[in-house]
PDB file with SEQRES, HELIX, SHEET and CRYST1 records, atoms N, CA, C and O in Angstrom:
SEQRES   1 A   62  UNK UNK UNK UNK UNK UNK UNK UNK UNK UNK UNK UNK UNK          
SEQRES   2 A   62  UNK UNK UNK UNK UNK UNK UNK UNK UNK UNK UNK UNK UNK          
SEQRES   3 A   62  UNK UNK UNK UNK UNK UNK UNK UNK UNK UNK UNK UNK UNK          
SEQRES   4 A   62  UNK UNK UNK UNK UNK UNK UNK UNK UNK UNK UNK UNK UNK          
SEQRES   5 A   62  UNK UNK UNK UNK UNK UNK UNK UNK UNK UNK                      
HELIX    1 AA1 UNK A   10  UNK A   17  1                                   8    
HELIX    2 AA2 UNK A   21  UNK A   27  1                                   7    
HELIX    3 AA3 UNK A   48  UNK A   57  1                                  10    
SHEET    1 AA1 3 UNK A   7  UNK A   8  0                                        
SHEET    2 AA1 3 UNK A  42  UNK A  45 -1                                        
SHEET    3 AA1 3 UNK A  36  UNK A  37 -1                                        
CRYST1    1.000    1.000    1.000  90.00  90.00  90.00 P 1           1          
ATOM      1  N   UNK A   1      26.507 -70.639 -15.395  1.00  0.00           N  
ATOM      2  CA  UNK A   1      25.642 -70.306 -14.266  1.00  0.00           C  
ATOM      3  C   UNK A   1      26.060 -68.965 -13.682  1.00  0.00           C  
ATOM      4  O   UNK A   1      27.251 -68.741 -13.462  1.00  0.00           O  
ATOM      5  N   UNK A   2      25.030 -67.992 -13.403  1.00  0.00           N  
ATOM      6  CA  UNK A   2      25.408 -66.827 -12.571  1.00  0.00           C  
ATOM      7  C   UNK A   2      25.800 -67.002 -11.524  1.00  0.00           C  
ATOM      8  O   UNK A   2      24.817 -67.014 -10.783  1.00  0.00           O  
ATOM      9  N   UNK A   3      26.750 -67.166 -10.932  1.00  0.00           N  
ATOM     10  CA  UNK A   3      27.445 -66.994  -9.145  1.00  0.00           C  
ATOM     11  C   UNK A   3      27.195 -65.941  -8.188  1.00  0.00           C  
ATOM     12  O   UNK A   3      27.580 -65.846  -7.022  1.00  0.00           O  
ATOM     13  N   UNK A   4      26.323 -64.996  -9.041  1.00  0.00           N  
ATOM     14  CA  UNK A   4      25.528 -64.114  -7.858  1.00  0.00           C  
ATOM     15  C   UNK A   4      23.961 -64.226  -7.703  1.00  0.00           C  
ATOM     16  O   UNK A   4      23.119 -63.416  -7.317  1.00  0.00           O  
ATOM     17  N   UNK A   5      23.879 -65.585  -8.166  1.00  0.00           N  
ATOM     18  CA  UNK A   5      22.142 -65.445  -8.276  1.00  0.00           C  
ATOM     19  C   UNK A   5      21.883 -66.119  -6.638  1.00  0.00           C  
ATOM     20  O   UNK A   5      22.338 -67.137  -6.116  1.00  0.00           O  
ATOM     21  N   UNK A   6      21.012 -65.128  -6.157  1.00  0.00           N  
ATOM     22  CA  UNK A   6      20.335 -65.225  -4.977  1.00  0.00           C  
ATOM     23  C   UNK A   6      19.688 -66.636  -4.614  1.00  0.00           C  
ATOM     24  O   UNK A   6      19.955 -67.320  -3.626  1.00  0.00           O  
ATOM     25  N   UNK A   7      18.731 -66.934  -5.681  1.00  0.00           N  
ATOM     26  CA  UNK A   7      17.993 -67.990  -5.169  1.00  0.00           C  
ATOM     27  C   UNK A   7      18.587 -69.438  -6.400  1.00  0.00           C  
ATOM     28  O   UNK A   7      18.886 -69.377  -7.593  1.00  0.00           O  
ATOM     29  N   UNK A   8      18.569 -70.148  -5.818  1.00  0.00           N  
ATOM     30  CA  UNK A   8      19.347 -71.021  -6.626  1.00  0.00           C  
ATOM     31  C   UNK A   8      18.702 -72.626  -6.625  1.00  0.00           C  
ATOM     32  O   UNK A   8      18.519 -73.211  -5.557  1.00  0.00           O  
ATOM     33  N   UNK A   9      18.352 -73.318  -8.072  1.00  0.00           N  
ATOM     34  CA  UNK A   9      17.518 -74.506  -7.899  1.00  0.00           C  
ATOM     35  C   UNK A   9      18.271 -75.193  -7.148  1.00  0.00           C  
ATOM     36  O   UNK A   9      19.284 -74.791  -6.576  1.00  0.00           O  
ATOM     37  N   UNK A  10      17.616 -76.705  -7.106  1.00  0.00           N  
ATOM     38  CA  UNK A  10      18.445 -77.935  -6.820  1.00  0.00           C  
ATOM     39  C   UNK A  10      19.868 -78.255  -7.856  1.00  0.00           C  
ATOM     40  O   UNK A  10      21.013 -78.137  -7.418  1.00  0.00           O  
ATOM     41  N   UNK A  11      19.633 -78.571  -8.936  1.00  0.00           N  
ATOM     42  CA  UNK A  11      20.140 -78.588 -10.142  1.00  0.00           C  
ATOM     43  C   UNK A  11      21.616 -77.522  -9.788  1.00  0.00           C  
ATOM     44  O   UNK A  11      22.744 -77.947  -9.539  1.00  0.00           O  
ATOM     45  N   UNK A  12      21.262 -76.314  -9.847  1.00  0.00           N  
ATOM     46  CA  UNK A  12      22.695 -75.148  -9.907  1.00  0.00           C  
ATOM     47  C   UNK A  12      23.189 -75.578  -8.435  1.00  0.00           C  
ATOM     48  O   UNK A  12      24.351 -75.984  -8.475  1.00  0.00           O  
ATOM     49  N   UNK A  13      22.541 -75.600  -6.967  1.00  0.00           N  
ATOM     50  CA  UNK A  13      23.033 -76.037  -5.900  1.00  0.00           C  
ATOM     51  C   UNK A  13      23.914 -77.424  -6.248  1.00  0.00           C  
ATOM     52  O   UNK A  13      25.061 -77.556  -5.820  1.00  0.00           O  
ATOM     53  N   UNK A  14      23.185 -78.548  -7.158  1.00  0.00           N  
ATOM     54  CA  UNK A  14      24.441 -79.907  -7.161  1.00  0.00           C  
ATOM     55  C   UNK A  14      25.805 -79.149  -7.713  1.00  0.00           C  
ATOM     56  O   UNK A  14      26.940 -79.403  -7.310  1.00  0.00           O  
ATOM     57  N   UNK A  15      25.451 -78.140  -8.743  1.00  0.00           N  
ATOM     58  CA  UNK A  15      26.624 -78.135  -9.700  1.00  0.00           C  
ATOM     59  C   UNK A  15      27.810 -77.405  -9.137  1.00  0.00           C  
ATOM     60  O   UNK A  15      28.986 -77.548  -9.471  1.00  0.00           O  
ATOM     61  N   UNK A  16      27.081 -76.227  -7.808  1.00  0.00           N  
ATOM     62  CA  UNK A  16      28.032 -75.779  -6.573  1.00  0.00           C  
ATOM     63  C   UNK A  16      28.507 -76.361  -5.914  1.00  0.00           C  
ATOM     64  O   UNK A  16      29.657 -76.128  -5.541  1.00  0.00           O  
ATOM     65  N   UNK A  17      27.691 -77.511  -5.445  1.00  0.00           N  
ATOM     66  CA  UNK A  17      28.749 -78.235  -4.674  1.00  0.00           C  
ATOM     67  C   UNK A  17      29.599 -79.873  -5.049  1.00  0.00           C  
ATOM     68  O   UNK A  17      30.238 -80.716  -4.419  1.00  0.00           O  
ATOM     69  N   UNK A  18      29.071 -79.626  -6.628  1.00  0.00           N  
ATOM     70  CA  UNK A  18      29.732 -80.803  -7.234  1.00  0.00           C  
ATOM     71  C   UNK A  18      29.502 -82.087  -6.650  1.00  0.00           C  
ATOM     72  O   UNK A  18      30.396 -82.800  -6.195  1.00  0.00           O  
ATOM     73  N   UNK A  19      28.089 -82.411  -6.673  1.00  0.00           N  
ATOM     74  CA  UNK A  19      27.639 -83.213  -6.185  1.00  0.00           C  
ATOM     75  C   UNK A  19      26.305 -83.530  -7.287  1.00  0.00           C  
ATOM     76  O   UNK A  19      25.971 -82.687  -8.120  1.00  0.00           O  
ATOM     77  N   UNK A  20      25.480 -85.122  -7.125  1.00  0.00           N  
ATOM     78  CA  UNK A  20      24.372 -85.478  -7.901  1.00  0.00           C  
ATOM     79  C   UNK A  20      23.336 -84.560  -8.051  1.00  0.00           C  
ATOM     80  O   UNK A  20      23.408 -83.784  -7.098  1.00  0.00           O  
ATOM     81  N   UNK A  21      22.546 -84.312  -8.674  1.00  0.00           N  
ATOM     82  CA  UNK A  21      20.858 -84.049  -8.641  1.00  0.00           C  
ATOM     83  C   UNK A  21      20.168 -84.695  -7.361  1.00  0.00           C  
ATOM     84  O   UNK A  21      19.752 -84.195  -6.316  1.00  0.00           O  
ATOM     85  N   UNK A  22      20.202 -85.826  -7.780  1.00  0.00           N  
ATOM     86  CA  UNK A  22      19.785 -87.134  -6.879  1.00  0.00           C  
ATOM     87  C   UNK A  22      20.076 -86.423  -5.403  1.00  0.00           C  
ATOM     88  O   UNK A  22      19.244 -85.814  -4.731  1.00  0.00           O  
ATOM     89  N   UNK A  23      21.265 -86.621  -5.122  1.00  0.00           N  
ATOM     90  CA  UNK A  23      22.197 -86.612  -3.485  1.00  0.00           C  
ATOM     91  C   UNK A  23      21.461 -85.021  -3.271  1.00  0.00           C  
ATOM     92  O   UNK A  23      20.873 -85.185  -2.202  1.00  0.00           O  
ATOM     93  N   UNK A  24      21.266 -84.027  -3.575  1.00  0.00           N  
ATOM     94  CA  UNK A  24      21.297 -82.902  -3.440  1.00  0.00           C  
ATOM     95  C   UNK A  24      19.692 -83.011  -3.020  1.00  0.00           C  
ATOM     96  O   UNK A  24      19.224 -83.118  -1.886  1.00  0.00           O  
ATOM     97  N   UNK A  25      19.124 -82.961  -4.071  1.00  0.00           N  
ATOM     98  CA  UNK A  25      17.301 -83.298  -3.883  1.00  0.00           C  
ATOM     99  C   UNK A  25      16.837 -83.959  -2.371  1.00  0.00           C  
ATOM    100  O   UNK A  25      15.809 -83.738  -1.731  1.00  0.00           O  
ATOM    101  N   UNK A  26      17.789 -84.700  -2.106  1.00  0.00           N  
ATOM    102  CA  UNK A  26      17.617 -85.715  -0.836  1.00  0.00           C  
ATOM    103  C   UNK A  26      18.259 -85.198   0.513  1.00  0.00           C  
ATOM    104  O   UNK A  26      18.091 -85.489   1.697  1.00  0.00           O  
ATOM    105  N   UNK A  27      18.933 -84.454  -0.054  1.00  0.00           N  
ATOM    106  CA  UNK A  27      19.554 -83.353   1.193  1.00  0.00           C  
ATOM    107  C   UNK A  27      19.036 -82.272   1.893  1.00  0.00           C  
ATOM    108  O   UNK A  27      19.158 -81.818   3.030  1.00  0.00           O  
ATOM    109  N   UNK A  28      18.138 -81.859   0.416  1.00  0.00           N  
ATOM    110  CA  UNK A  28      17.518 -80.439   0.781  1.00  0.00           C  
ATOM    111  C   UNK A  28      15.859 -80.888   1.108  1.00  0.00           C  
ATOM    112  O   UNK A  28      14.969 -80.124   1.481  1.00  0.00           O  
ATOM    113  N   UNK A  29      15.762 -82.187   0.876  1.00  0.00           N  
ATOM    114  CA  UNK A  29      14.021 -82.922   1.008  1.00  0.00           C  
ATOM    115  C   UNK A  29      14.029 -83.076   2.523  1.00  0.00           C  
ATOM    116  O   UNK A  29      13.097 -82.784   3.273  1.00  0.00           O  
ATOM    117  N   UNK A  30      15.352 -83.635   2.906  1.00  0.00           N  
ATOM    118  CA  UNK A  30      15.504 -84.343   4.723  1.00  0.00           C  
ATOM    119  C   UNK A  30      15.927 -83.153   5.876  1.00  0.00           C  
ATOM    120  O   UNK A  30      15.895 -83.114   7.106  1.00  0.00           O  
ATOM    121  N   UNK A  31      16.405 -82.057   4.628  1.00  0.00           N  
ATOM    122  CA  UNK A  31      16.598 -80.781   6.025  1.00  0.00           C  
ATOM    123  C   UNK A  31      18.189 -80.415   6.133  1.00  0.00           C  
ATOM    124  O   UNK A  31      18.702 -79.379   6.555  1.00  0.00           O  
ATOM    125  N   UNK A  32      18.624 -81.250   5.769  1.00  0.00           N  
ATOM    126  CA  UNK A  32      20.105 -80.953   5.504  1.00  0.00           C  
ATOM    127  C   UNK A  32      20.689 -79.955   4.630  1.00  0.00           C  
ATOM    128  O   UNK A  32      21.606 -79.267   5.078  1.00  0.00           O  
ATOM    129  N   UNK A  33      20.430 -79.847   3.879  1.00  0.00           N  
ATOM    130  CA  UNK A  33      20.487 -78.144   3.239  1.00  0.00           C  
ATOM    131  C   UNK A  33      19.339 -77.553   3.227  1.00  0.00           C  
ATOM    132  O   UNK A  33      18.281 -78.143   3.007  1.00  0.00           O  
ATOM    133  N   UNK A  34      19.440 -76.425   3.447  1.00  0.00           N  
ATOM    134  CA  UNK A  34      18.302 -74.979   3.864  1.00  0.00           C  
ATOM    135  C   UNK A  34      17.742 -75.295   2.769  1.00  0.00           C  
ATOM    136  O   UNK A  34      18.528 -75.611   1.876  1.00  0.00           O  
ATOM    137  N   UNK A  35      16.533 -75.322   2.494  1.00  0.00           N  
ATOM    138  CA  UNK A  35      15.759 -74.887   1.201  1.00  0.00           C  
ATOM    139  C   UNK A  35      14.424 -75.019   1.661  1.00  0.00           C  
ATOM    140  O   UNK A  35      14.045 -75.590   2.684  1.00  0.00           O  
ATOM    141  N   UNK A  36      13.494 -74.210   0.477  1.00  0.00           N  
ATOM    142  CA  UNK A  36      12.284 -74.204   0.670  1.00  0.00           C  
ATOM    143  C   UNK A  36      11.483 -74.628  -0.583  1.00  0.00           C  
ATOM    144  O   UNK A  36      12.111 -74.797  -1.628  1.00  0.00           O  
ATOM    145  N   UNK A  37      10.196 -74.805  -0.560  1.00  0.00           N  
ATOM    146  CA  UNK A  37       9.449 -75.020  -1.579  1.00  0.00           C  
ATOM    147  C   UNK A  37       8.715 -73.807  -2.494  1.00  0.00           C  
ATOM    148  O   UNK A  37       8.350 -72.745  -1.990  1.00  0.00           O  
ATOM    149  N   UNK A  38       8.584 -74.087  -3.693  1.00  0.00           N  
ATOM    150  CA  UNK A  38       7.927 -73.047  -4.328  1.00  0.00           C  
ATOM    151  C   UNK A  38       6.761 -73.515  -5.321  1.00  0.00           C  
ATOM    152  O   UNK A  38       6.778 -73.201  -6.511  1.00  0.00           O  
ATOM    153  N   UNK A  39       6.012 -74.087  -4.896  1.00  0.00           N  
ATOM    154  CA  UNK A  39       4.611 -74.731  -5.583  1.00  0.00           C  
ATOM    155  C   UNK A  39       5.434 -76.307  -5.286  1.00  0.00           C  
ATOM    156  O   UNK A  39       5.493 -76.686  -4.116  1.00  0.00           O  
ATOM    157  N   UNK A  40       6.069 -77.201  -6.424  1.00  0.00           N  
ATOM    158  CA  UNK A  40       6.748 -78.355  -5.751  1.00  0.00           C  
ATOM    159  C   UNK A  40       8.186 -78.066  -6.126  1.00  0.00           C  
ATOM    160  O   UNK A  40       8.991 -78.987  -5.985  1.00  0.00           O  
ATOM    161  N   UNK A  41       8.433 -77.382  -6.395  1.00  0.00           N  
ATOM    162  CA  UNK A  41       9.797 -76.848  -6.828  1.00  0.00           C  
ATOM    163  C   UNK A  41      11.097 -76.829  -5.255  1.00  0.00           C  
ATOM    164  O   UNK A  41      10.597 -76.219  -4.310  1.00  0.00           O  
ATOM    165  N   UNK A  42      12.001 -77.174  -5.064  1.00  0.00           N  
ATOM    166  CA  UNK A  42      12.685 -76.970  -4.191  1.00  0.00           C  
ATOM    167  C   UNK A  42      14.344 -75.652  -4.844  1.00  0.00           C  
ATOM    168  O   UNK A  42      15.175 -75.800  -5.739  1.00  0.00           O  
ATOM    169  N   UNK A  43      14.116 -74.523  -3.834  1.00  0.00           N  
ATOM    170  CA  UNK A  43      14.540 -73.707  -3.925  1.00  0.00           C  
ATOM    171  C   UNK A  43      15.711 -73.705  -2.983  1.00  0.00           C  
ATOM    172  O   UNK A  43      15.586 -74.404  -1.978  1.00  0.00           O  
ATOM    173  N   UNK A  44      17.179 -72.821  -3.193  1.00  0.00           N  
ATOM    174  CA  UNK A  44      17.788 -72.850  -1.826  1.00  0.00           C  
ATOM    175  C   UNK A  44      18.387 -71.530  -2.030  1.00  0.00           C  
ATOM    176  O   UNK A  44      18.884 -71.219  -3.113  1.00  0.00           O  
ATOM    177  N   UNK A  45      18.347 -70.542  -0.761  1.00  0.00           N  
ATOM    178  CA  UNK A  45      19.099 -69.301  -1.159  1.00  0.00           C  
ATOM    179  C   UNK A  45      20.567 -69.235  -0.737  1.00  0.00           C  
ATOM    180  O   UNK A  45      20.956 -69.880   0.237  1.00  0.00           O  
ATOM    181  N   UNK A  46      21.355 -68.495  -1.428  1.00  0.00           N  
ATOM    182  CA  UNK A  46      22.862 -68.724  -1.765  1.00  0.00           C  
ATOM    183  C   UNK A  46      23.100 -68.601  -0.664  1.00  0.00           C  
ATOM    184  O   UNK A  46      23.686 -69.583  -0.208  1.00  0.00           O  
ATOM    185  N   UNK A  47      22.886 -67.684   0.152  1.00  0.00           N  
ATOM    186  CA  UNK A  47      23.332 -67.019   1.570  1.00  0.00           C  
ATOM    187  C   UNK A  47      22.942 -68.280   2.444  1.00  0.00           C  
ATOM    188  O   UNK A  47      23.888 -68.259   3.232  1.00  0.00           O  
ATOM    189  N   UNK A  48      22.226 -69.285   2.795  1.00  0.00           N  
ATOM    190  CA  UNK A  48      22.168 -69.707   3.688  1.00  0.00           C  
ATOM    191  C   UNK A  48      22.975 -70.807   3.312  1.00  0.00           C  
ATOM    192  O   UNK A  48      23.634 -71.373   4.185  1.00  0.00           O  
ATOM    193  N   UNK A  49      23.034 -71.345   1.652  1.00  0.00           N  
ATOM    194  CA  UNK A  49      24.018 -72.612   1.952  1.00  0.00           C  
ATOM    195  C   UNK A  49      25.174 -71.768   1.778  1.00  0.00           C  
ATOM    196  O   UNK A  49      26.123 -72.443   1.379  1.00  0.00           O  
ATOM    197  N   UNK A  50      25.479 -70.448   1.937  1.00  0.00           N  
ATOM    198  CA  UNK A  50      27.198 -70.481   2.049  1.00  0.00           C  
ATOM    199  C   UNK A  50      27.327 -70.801   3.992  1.00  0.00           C  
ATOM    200  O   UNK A  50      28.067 -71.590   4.580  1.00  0.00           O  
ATOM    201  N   UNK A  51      26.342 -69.882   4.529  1.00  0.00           N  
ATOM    202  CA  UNK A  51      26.556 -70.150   6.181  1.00  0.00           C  
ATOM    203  C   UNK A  51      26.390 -71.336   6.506  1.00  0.00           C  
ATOM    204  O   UNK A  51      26.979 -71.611   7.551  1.00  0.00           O  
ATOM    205  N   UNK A  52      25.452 -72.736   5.739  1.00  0.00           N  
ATOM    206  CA  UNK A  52      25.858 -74.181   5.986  1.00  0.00           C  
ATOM    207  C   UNK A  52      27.044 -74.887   5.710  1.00  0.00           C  
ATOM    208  O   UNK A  52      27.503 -75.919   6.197  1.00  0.00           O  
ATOM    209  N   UNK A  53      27.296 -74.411   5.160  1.00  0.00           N  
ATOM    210  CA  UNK A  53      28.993 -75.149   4.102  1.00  0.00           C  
ATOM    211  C   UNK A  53      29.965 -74.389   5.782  1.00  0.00           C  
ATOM    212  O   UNK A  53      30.573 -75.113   6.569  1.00  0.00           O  
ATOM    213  N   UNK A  54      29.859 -73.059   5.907  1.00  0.00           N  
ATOM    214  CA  UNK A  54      30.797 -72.426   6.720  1.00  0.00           C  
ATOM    215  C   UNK A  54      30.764 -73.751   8.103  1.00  0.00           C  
ATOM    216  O   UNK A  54      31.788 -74.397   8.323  1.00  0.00           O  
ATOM    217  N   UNK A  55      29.655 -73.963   8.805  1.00  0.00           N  
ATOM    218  CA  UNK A  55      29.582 -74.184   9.792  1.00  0.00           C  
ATOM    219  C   UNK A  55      29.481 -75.949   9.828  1.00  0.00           C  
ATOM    220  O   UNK A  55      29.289 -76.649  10.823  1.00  0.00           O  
ATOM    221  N   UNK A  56      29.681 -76.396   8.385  1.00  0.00           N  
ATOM    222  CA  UNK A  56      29.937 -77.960   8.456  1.00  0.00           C  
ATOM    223  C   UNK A  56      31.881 -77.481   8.227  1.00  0.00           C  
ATOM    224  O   UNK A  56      32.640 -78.367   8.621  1.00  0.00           O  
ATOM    225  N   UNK A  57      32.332 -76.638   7.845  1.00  0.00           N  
ATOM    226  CA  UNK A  57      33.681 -76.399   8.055  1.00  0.00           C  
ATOM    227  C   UNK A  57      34.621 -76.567   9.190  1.00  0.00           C  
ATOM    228  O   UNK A  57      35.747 -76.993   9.447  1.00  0.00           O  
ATOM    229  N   UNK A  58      33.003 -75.708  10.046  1.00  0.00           N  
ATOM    230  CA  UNK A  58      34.085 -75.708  11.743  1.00  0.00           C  
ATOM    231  C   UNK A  58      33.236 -77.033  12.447  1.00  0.00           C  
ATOM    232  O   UNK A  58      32.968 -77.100  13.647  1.00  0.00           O  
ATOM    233  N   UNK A  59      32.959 -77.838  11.646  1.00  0.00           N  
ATOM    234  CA  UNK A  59      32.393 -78.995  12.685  1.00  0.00           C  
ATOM    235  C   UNK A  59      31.368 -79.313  13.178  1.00  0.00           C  
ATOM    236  O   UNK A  59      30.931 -80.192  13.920  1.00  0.00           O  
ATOM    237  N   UNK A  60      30.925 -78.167  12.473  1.00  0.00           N  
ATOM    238  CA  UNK A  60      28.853 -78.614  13.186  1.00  0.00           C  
ATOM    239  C   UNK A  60      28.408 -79.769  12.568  1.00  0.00           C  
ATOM    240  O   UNK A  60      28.915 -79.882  11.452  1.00  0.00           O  
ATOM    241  N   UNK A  61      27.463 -80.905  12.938  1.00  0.00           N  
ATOM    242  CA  UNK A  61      26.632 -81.470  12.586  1.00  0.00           C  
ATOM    243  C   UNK A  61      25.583 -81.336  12.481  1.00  0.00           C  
ATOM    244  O   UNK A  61      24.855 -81.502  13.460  1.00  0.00           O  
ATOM    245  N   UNK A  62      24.942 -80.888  10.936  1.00  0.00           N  
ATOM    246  CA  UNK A  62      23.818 -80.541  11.228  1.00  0.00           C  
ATOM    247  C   UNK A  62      22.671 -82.077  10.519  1.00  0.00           C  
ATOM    248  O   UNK A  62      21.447 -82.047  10.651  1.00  0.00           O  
TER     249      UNK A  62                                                      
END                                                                             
């Protein structure tokens, strides 16, 4: 996988954060990770889940 690719599926997002397809799909469906849609495709850009990961670090609940 490229580690500088900007926009990143569901699929490469599980494999970043070493987590399911499944768990990930359901994360980014309920709002819990940033992502958007692209026809039915769910998309997430790198930059916003690195600033989510940062700020579940210092304790946010999001």
């Amino acid at each position: 996988m490229d580690n500088e690719r900007e926009i990143m599926t569901v699929a490469q997002v599980a494999d970043y954060l070493q987590i399911s397809e499944v768990t990930t799909y359901k994360l980014v469906q309920d709002g819990r990770i940033p992502g958007f849609k692209i026809g039915r495709h769910w998309r997430v850009r790198k930059e916003d889940l690195k600033e989510h990961i940062a700020k579940l670090e210092h304790g946010e609940h999001l």
